[in-house]
C-alpha positions in Angstrom: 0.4 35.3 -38.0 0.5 33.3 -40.9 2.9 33.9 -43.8 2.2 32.9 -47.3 4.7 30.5 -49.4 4.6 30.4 -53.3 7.1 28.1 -55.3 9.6 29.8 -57.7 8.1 26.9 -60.0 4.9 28.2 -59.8 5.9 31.9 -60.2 7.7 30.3 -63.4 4.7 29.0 -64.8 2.8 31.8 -64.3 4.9 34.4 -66.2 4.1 33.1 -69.9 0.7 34.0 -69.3 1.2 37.4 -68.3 4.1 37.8 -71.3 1.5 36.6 -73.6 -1.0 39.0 -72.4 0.9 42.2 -72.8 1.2 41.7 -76.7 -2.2 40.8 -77.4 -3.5 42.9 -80.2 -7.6 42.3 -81.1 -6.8 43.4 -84.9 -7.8 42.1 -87.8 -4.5 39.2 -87.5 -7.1 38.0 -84.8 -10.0 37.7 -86.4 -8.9 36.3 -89.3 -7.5 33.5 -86.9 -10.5 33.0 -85.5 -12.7 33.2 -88.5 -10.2 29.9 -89.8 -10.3 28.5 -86.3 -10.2 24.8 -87.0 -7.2 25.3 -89.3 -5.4 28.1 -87.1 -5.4 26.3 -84.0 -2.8 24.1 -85.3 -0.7 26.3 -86.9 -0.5 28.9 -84.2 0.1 25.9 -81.5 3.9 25.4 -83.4 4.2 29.3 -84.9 4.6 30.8 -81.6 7.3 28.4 -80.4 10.9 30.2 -81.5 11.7 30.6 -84.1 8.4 31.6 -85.6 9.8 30.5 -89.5 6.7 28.4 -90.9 4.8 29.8 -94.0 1.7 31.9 -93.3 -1.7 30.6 -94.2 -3.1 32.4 -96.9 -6.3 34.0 -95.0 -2.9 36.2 -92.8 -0.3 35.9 -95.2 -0.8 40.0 -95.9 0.3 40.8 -92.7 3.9 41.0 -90.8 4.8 37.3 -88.9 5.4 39.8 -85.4 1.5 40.8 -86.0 0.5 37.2 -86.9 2.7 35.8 -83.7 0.8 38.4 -81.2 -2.5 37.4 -82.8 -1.5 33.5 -82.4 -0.6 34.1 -78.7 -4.0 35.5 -77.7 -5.8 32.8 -80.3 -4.0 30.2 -77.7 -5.9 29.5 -74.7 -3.0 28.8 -71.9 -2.9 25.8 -70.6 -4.1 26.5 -66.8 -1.4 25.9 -64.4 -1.6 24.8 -60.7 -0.2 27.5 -58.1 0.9 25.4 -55.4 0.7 26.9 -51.7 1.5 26.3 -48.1 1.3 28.3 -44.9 3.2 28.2 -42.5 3.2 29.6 -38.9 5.5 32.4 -38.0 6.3 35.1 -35.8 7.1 37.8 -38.1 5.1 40.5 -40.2 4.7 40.9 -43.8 5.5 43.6 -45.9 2.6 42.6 -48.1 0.0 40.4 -48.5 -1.5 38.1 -51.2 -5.3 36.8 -51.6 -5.3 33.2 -52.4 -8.3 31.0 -52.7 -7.5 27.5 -51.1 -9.4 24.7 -49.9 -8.9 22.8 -46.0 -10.4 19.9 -44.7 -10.1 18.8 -40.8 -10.8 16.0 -38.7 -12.7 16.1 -35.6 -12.2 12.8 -33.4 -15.4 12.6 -30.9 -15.7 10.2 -28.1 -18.3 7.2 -28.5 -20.5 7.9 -25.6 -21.5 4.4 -26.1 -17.8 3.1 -25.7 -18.5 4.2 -21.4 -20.2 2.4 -19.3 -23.3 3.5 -17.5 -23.3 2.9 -14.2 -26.6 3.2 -13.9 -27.1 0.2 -16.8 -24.5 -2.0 -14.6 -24.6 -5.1 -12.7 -24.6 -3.9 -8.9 -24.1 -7.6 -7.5 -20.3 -8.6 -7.7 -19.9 -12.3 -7.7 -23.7 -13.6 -8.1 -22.0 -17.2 -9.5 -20.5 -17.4 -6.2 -17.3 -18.4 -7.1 -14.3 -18.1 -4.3 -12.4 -15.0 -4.9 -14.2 -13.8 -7.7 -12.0 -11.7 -10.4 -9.3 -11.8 -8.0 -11.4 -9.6 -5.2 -12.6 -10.7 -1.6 -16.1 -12.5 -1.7 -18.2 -9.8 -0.9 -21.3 -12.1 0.4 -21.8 -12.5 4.0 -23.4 -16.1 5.4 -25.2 -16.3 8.1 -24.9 -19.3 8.9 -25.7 -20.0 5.2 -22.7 -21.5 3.4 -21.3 -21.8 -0.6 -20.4 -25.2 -2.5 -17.2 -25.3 -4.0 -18.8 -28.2 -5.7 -21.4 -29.0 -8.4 -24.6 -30.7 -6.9 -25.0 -34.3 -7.2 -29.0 -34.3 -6.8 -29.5 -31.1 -9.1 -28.2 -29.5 -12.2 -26.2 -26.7 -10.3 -22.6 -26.6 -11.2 -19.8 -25.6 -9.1 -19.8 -22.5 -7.4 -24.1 -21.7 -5.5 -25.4 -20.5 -1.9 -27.0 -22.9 0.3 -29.0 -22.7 2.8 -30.2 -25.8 5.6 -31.9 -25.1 9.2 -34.6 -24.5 11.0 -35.6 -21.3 11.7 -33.9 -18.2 9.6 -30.8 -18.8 7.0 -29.6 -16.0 4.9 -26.7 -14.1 3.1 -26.2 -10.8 2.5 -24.1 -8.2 0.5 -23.3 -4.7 0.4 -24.5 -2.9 -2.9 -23.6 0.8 -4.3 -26.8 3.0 -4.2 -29.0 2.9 -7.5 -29.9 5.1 -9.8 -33.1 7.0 -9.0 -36.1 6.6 -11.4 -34.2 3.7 -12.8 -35.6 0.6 -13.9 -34.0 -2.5 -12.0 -34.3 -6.2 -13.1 -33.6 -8.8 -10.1 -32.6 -12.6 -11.8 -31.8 -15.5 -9.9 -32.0 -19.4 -10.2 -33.1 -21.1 -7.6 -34.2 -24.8 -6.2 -36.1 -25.2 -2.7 -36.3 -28.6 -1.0 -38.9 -29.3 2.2 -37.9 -32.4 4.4 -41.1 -34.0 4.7 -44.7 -32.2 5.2 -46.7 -29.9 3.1 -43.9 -28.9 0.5 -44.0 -25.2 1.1 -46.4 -25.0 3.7 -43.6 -23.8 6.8 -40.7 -23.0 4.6 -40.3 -18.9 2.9 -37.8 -17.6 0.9 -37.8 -13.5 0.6 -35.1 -11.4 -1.5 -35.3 -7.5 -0.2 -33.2 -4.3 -0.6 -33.2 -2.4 2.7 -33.8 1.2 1.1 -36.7 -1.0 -0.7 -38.0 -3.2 1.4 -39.6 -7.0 -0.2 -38.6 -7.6 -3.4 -39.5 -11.5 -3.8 -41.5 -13.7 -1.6 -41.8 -17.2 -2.1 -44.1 -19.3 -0.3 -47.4 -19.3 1.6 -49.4 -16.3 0.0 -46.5 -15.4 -2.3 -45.0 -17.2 -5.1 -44.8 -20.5 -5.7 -42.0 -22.6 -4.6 -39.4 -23.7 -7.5 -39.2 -27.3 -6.9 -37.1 -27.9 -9.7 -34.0 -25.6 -11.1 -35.8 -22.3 -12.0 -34.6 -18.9 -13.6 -37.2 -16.1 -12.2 -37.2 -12.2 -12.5 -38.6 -9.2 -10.9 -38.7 -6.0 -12.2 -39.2 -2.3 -10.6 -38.6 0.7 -10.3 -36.0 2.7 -8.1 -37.2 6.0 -6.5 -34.9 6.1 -3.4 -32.8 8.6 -2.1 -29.5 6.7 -4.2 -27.6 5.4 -0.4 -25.3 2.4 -0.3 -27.6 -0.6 0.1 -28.2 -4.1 0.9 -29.6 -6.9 -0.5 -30.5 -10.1 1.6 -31.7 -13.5 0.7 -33.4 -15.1 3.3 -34.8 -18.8 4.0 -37.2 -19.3 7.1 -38.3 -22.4 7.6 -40.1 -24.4 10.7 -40.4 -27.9 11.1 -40.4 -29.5 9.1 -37.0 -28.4 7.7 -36.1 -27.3 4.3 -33.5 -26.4 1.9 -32.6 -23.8 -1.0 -30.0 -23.2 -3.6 -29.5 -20.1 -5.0 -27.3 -19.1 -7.9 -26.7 -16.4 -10.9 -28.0 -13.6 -8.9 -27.9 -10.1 -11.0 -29.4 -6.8 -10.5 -29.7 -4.7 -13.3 -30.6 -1.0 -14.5 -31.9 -0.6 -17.9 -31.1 3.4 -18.0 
């Protein structure tokens, strides 16, 4: 239970009041005083304090100084006083108990729900910059026989650190994924640059990016998109209603003769909630 502690300072200033209370007499002392209040509020402020030797006005001079000292003390409004209290937390009872009126104030800490991440508004590609070793983990990315530069490009903009893919016939990479979110909204980006080694430009060579739980994403070339022929940032939005599996996304370059070629860097795959 709780037990209630009052300073002996406050019980101190507390007892004038009820001293001064006890002698109070309404007479006519009293209201005399306060029929002469602008000029008995001064004198009684000093009469009261011992000893009580000063000259009586003239509208109470007919009466005794211990009548005009009780009418003085209820003229007086006290001076309020502050009753200072503290609880404290204990284990034994009370004989009594006292009714205070006090006033508490708490803190409440909450958790910024913004302040942790949604998995389902994250980046599912790790390492789309292709950078060896990427944040210190195992380059998830699977080439087949596709390979990565460790170098910039000296014939396009593309800095260090892209996929790149040169045959005939089918080139791709590949990487695990955790499953998405279902009913989520997904944006796909990726830059990207093909090349065709003589010929139609684009006429043989196709570039698809799919999800297996999804199937085609992206196409890129005869009936589908146009090829990027120069260094191009392109998106594709949609919407996930899968069964939430592990997946697998797969770039993919087919070309026939004649031959072809395709960068591909900053890929990212990301919910939007």
């Amino acid at each position: 239970m709780k037990a209630l502690t009052i300073t002996t300072a406050a019980l101190l200033a507390l007892a004038p009041s009820a001293a001064l209370a006890a002698v109070c007499n309404a007479d006519n002392v009293l209201r005399a005083l306060r029929g002469h209040s602008a000029q008995a509020s001064p004198f009684c402020s000093t009469y009261t304090l011992p000893p009580p030797n000063q000259p009586l006005p003239t509208y109470v001079s007919a009466y005794p100084a211990s009548r005009v000292s009780s009418a003085c003390s209820c003229f007086i409004t006290p001076t309020p006083t502050t009753l200072t209290t503290s609880t404290t937390s204990t284990s034994s009872t009370s004989s009594s108990s006292t009714t205070t009126s006090s006033t508490s104030s708490s803190t409440t800490t909450t958790s910024d729900p913004s302040s942790t991440p949604n998995p389902c508004q994250s980046d599912v590609i790790t390492n789309g910059d292709f950078h060896l070793g990427a944040n210190g983990k195992p380059d998830p990315w699977v080439f087949s026989p596709a390979t990565r530069s460790a170098t910039g490009s000296t014939s396009t903009s593309f800095d260090e650190g892209y996929a790149y893919f040169s045959n005939y016939g089918t080139t791709s990479i590949k990487q695990a994924i955790p499953g998405l979110c279902r009913g989520t909204y997904y944006v796909l980006t990726y830059t990207s640059q093909i090349f065709i080694n003589g010929g139609q430009p684009g006429a043989l060579c196709r570039v698809s990016y799919t999800l297996d739980s999804v199937g085609n994403l992206v196409y890129i070339g005869p009936n589908g998109s146009s090829p990027p022929f120069s260094k191009e940032t392109r998106t594709y939005g949609f919407y996930y209603n899968g069964n939430g599996t592990p997946d697998v996304l797969t770039i993919q370059l087919t070309c026939n003769s004649p031959s072809g070629s395709y960068i591909v860097d900053d890929v990212h795959l990301v919910g939007s909630g």
